[in-house]
N, C-alpha and C positions, 0 to 999 in steps of 0.2 A: 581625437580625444586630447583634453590640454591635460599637460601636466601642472603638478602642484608640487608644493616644495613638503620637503621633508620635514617632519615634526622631531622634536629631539632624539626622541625613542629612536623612531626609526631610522633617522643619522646613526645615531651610535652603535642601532645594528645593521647597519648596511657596513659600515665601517669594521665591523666584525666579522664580515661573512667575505667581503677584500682583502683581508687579509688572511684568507684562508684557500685564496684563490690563486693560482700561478699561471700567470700569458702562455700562451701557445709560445712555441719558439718565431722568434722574429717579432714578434708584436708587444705593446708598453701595454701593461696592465694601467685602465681607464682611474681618472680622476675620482675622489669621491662625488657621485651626482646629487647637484643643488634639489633637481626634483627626478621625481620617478613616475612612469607612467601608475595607475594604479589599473591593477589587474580587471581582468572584462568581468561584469557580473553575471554571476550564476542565475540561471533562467529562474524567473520568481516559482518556490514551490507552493501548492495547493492548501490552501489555508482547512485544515479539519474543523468540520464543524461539532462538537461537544456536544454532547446529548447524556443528560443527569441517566438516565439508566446503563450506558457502555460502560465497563470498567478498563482500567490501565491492562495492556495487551493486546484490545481488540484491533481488528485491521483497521488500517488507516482508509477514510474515506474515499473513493470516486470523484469523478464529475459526477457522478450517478448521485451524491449524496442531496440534493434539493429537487427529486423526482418526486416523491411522496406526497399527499395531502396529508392533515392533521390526524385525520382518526385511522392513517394505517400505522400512523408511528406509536397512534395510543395504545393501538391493538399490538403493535410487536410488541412495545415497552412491556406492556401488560400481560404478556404470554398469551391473547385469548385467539389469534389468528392461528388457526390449523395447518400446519406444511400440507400440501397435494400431495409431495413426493419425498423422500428421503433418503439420502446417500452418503456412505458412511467409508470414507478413507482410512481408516484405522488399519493398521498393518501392511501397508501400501509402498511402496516405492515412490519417488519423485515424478516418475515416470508410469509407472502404472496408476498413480492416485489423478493425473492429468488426464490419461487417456478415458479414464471414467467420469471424471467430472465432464468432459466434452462430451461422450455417450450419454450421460444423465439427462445433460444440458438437452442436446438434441432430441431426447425423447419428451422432457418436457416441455418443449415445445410444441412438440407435433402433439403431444394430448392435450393442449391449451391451459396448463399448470400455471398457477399462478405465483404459490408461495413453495420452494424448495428449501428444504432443512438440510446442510450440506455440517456434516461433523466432522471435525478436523483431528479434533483429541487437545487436549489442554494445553496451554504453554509451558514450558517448565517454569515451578517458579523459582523464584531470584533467589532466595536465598539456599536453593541448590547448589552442593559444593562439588559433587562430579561432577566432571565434561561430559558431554552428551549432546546429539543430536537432533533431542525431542524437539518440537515444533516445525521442522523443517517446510512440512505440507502447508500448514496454518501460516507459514511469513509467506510462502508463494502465491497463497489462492487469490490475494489480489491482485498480481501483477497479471498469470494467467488468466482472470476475467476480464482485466483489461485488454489484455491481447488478444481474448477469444473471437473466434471469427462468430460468436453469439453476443459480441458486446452490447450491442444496438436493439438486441430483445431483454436486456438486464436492466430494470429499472432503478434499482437501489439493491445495495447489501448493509445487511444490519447483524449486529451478533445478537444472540441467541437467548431468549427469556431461560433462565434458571431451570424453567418445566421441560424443556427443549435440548437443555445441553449445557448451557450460561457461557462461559467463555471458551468451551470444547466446542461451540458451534455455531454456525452462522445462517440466517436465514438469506435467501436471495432473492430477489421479487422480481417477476417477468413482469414484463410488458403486455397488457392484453392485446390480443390479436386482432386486429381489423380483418373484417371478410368483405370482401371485396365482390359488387353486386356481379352474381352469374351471367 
């Protein structure tokens, strides 16, 4: 990687942050440097793709998010797709709300479910002035789908038409099953 030379700014705070610094014993505290390596870049994050019916708070998108054709998105947008199953985290633990969403998960699969209504409970919102640890279930559900050893049957997650739950919840859409000739 080449280095580049310092921009004013940045001289005059590297210059700042040297002299705030003292040598090991036996060793000459270094020159101010003409250039500086610049730091390795942060792996590129997932660009979300915005959809006019999600509101601010819903989970951040997938890879899963360009799995859809048009009239499943018109049918969530539009609340008229029915959930198969529905499973409701409310009162849960981090820990016990995980171990159910993986039981759900695996049952609807095996009854060849398409649409699951998974309810998380609302975000708190912002202009909430006590501390609290509401949402905690709903910031996880996406990392845990990503992780789920069921990722590769989850076709897209959307949050939730108004009729359904609206930002208390989210819908998650399976993969249909291939059967495999006997």
């Amino acid at each position: 990687m080449a280095n580049r030379p310092l921009g004013p700014d940045e001289a005059a705070l590297w210059a700042r942050v040297l002299a705030t610094v003292r040598p090991l014993p036996g060793r000459v505290a270094p020159p101010l440097a003409k250039s500086v390596t610049p730091p390795p870049k942060a792996p590129p994050r997932p660009i979300p793709l915005d959809r006019p019916h999600e509101r601010p708070g819903s989970p951040p998108r997938s890879h899963h998010a360009a799995t859809l054709d048009s009239s499943w998105d018109r049918r969530l947008s539009r609340g008229i797709a029915q959930p198969d199953c529905t499973v409701d985290l409310h009162g849960h633990s981090l820990a016990t709300a995980h171990a159910r969403l993986d039981a759900a998960l695996d049952q609807a699969i095996a009854e060849g479910n398409r649409v699951m209504l998974l309810i998380t409970g609302k975000p708190p919102r912002p202009d909430s002035e006590r501390p609290h640890a509401r949402g905690a279930i709903r910031e996880a559900v996406g990392d845990w789908l990503a992780a789920s050893r069921h990722a590769s049957s989850i076709a897209a997650v959307r949050g939730a038409h108004p009729r359904h739950g609206g930002q208390g919840a989210l819908y998650i859409i399976l993969k249909r099953r291939r059967h495999s000739p006997a």
